[in-house]
C-alpha positions as CSV (number, residue, x, y, z in Angstrom):
1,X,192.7,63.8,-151.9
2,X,193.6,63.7,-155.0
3,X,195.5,59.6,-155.0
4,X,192.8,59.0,-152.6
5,X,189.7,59.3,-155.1
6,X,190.8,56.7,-157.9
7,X,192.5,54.2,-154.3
8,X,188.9,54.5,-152.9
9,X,187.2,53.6,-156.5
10,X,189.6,50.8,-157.1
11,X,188.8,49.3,-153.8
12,X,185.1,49.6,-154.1
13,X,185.4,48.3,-157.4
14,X,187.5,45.6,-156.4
15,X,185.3,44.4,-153.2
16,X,182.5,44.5,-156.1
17,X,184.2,41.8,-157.6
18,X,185.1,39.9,-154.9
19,X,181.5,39.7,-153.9
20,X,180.1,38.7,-157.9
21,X,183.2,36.1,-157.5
22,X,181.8,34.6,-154.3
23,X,178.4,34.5,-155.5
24,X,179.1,33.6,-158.4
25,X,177.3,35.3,-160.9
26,X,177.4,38.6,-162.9
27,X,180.7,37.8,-165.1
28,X,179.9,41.3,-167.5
29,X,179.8,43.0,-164.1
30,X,183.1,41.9,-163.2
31,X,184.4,42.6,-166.6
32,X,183.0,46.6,-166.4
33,X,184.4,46.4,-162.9
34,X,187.4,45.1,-163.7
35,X,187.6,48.1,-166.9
36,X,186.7,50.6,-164.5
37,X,189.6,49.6,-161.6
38,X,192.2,50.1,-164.8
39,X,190.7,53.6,-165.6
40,X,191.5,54.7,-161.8
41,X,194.9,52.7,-161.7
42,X,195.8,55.1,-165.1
43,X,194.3,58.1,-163.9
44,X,196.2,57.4,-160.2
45,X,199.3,57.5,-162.0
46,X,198.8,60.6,-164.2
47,X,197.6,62.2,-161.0
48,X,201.3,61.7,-159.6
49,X,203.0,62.5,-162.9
50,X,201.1,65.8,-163.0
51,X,201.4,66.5,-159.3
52,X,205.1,65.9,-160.0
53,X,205.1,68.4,-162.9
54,X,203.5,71.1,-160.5
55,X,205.7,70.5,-157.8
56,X,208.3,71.4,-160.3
57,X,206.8,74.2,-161.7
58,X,206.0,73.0,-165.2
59,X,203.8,75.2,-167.2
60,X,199.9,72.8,-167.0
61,X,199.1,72.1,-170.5
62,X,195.9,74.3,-170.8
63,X,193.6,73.2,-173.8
64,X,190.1,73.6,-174.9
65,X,187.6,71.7,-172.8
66,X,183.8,71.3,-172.4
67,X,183.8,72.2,-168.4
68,X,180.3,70.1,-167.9
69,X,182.4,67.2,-169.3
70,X,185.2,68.1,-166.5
71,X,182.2,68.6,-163.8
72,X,180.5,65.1,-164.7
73,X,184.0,63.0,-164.7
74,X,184.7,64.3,-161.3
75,X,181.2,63.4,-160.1
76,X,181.5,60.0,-161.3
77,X,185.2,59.4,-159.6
78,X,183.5,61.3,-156.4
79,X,180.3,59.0,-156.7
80,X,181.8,55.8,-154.7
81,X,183.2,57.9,-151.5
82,X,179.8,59.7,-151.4
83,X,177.4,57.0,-149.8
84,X,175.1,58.0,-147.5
85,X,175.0,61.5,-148.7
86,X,172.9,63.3,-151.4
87,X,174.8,64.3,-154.1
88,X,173.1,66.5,-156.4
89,X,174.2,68.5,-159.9
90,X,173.4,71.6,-161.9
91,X,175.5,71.3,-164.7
92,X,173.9,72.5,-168.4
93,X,174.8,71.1,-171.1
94,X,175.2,74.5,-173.1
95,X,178.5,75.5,-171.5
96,X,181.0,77.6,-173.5
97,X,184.4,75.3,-174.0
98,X,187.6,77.1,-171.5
99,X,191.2,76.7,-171.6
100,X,192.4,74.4,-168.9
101,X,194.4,71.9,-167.8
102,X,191.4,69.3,-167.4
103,X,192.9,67.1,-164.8
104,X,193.9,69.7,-162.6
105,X,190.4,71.5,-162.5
106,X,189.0,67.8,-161.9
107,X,191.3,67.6,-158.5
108,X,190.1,71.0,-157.4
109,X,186.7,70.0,-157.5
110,X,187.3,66.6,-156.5
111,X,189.1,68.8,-153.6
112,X,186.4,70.4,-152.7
113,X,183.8,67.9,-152.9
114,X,186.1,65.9,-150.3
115,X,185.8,68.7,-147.8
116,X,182.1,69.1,-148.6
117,X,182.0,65.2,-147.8
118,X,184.0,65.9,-144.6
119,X,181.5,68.7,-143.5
120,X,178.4,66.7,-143.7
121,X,179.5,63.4,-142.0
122,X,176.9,62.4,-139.7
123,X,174.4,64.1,-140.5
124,X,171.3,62.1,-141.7
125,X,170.5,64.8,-144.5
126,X,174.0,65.2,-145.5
127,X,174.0,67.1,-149.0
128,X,176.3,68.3,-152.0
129,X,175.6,70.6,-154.4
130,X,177.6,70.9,-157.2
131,X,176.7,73.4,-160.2
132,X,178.2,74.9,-163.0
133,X,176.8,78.7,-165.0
134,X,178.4,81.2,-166.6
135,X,177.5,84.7,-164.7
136,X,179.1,88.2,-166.8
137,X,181.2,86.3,-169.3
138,X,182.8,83.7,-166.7
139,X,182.4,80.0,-165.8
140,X,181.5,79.8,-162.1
141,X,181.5,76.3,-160.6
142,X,180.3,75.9,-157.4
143,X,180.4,73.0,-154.5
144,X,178.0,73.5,-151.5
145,X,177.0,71.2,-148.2
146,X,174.7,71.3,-145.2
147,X,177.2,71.1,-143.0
148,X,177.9,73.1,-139.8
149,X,179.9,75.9,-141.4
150,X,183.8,76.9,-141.1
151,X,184.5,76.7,-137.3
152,X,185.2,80.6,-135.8
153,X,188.5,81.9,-136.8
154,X,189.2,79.5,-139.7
155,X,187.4,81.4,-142.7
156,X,190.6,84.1,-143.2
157,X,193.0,81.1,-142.9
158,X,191.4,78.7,-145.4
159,X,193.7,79.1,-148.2
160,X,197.2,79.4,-146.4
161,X,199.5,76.1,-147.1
162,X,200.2,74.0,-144.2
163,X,196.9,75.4,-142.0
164,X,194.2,73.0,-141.2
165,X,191.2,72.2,-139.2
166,X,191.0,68.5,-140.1
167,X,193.0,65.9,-137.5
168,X,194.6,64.2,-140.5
169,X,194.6,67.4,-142.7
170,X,198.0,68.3,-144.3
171,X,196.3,71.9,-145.2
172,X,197.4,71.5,-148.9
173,X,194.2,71.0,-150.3
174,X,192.7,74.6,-150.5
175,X,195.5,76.1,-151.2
176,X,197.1,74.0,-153.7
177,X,193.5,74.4,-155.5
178,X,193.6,78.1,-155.1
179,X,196.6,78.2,-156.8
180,X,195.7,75.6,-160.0
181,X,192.5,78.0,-160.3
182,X,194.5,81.3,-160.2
183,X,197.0,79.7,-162.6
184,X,194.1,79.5,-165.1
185,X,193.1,83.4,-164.5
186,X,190.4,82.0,-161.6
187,X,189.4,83.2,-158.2
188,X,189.4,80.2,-155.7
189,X,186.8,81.9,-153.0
190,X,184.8,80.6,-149.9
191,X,181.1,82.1,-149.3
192,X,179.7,81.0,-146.3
């Protein structure tokens, strides 16, 4: 998930162009599109370098961030996967600043907005909800669907490495998140 958000907004970027190009017309369009294709190409290969840093257990560099700016970067990178689907926000713009790696908490959400994606195809009222509050002295953030729920069985297992319920799941996802969020003194949970 995480190479595959900034692969799937270079390419819709990219077909963007390719269809102002054929037509013709829109060159400022091309030029933001064009802008915007860089931005994922440089944030694909800071994903990698990070991801290669966690693999080898590098401390994350934790600083102070403004978590709605974290929330609102990874709607925007989500945005392009999401059509067909109503994608909504709670997200105040009163938010304490938090320690984190911002990157990191980006693919977690990002993560979890995937899944969220994933539980709501086909449905013709597909929705996400994504919100962010601070409840007894703690930033929650929060992604919710209208999909069909966690099949039988599957809600103790969510979090384990390797276990999926996706055909082309690795089973990574969750609990790669779970840890990132733990790392920063979180709790990674599922309410269904």
């Amino acid at each position: 998930h995480e190479i595959n958000q900034p692969l799937a907004a270079i390419l819709t970027y990219a077909r963007g162009c390719e269809r102002r190009f054929e037509s013709g017309t829109d060159p400022d369009g091309i030029r933001e599109a064009v802008r915007r294709i860089a931005v994922q190409a440089e944030r694909a290969g800071t994903i990698v370098r990070r991801m290669r840093d966690f693999v080898r257990k590098n401390p994350s560099r934790q600083l102070p961030v403004d978590p709605g700016e974290i929330v609102t970067d990874a709607l925007a990178l989500f945005e392009p996967t999401a059509r067909g689907v109503t994608l909504e926000a709670d997200v105040p713009l009163d938010l304490p600043m938090v320690r984190a790696d911002r990157l990191q908490i980006e693919e977690v959400l990002l993560n979890l907005m995937q899944n969220a994606l994933e539980a709501v195809a086909g449905r013709p009222d597909g929705r996400i909800d994504v919100r962010a509050n601070v409840e007894a002295h703690a930033l929650v953030l929060s992604v919710s669907d209208n999909g069909s729920g966690i099949a039988p069985g599957a809600e103790d297992r969510l979090f384990e490495a390797f276990f999926t319920t996706k055909a082309e799941g690795l089973g990574l996802g969750l609990s790669l998140g779970r840890t990132i969020v733990e790392a920063h003194g979180g709790r990674l949970e599922v309410d269904t």
